[in-house]
TORLOLUM-194069 format. One line per field, with one value per residue (C-alpha): residue in one letter; x, y, z. Coordinates in Angstrom, 3 decimals. Layout:
<sites>
r	(a,...)
x	(X,...)
y	(Y,...)
z	(Z,...)
</sites>
This chain:
<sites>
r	(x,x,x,x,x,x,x,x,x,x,x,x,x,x,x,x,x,x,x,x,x,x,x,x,x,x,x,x,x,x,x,x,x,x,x,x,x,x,x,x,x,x,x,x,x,x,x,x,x,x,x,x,x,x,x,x,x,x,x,x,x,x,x,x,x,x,x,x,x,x,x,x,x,x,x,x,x,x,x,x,x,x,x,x,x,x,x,x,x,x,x,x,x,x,x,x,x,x,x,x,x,x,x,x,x,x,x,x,x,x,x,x,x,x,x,x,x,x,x,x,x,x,x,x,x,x,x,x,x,x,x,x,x,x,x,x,x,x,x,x,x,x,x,x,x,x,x,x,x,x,x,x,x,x,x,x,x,x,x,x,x,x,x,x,x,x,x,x,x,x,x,x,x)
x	(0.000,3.388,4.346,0.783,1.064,4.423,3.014,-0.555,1.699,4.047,0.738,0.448,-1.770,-5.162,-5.680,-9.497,-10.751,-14.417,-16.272,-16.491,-14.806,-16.643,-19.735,-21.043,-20.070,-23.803,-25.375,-28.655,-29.172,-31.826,-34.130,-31.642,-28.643,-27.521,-25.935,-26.556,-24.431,-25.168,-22.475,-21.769,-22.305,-19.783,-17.479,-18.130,-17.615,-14.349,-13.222,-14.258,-12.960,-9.298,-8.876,-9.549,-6.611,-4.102,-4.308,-3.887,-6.648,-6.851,-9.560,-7.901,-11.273,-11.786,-15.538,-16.048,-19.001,-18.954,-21.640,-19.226,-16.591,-18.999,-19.894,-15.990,-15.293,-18.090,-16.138,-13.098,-10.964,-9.207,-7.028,-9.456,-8.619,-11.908,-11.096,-7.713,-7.055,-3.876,-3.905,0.065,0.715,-1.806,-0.506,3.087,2.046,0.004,3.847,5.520,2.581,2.528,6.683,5.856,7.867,5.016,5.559,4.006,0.569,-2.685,-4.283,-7.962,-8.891,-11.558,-10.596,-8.161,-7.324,-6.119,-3.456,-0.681,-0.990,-2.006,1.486,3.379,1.558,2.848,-0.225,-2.144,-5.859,-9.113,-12.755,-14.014,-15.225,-12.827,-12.013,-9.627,-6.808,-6.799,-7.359,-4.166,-1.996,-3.326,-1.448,-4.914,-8.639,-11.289,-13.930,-16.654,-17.667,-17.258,-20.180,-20.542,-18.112,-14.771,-13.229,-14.144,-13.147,-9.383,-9.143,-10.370,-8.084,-4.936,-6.120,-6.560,-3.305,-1.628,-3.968,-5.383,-8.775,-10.534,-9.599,-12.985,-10.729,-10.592,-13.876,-17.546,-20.200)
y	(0.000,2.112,1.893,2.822,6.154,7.126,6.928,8.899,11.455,12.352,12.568,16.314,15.866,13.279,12.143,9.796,7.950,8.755,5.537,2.907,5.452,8.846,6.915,3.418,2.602,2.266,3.953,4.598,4.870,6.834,5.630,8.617,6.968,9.162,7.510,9.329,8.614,9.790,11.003,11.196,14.820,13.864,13.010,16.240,18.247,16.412,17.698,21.140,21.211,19.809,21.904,25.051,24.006,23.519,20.286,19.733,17.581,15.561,13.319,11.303,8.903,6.614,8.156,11.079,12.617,16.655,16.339,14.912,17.798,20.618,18.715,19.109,21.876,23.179,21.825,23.964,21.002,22.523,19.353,17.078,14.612,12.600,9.918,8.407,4.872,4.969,6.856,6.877,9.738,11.743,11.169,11.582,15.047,16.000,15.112,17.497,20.052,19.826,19.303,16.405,13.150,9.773,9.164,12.456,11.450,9.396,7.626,5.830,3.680,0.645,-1.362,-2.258,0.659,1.983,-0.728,1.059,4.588,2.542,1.031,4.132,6.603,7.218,5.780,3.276,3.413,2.041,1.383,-1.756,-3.099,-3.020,-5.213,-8.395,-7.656,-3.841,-4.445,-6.674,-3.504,-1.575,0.142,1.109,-0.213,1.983,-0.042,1.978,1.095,3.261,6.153,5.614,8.187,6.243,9.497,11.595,8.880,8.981,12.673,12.694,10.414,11.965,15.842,14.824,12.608,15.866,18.234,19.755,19.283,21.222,24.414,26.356,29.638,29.154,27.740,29.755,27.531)
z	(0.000,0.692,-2.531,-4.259,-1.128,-2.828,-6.595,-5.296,-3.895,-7.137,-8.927,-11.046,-13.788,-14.625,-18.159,-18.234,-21.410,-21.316,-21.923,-19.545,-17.008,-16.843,-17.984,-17.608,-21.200,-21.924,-25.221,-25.875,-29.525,-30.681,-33.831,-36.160,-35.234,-32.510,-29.390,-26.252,-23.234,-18.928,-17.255,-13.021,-10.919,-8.714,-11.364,-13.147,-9.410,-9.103,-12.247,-11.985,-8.595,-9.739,-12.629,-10.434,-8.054,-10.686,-12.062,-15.681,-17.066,-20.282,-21.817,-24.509,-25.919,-28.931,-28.964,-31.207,-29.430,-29.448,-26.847,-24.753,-25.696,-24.587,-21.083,-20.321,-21.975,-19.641,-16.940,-17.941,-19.590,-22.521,-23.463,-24.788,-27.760,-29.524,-32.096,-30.774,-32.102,-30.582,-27.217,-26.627,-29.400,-27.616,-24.439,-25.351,-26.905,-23.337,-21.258,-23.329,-23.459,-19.673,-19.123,-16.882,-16.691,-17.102,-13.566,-12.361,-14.243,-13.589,-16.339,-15.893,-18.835,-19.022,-21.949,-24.504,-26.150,-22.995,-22.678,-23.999,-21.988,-18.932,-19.127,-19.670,-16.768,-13.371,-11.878,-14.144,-12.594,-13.610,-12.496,-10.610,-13.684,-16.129,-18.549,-16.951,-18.850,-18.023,-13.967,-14.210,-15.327,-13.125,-9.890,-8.564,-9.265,-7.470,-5.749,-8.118,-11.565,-14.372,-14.662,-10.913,-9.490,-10.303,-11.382,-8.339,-6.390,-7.243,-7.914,-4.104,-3.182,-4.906,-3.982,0.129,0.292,-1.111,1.039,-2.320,-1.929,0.367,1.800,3.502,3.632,-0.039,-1.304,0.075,-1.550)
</sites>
């Protein structure tokens, strides 16, 4: 547990895929052809909240959905890539964007595709119900499924262990 302390604590920067991890990988597809996707409050709190204190933030997804875009847009991501087949050039290109070493960023992926950035990151980190081969890569699996507040979950866990996340001098809600 030490060891997974020490890697929490070097943590600088979160880079999420979106589905199976910020939602439940579900889609609803509607009679034109349009696939609509829910995504978690608390999640979308987490990631307001982290931004705000500094963090940079990535989503780096094989979807293509410019709903999805706006929602974290909205949320005040501005590094967000849509239509990556191969993750690891976008993620690459966010290290040197950012001037951070691999080991100084999280990564939460679900599924195959994420394979390849999940072995490169700092902190390889995925939801309870990822795919078999992804939860055996992982450093950390958070005991909540994707959709289901697996993001705020480890952006909570990160920003407390490095006393980031609440401050009430700071924040008057």
């Amino acid at each position: 547990m030490s060891e997974l302390l020490d890697r929490l604590a070097q943590i600088r920067a979160f880079i999420f895929d979106i589905d199976g991890v910020l939602t439940s990988g579900r889609v609803l597809v509607t009679e034109e052809g349009h696939m609509l996707r829910s995504v978690n409050i608390k999640d979308g709190f987490a990631l307001q909240h982290a931004v705000k204190a500094g963090y940079p933030l990535a989503i780096i997804s094989g979807g293509k959905s410019e709903g999805m875009r706006k929602r974290f847009e909205g949320l005040g991501l501005t590094d967000i890539f849509l239509g990556q087949s191969h993750k690891s050039a976008a993620f690459t290109q966010l290290l040197e964007q950012w001037n951070l070493p691999a080991e100084q960023v999280l990564y939460m992926g679900d599924d195959m595709p994420d394979l390849p950035v999940l072995r490169l990151a700092g902190v390889a980190a995925c939801p309870a119900d990822a795919a078999n081969d992804i939860r055996s890569v992982c450093h950390y699996i958070s005991p909540l499924n994707g959709g289901e507040g697996c993001a705020r979950e480890i952006l909570e866990r990160v920003m407390k262990l490095q006393n980031r996340w609440w401050d009430d001098q700071v924040h008057h809600w």
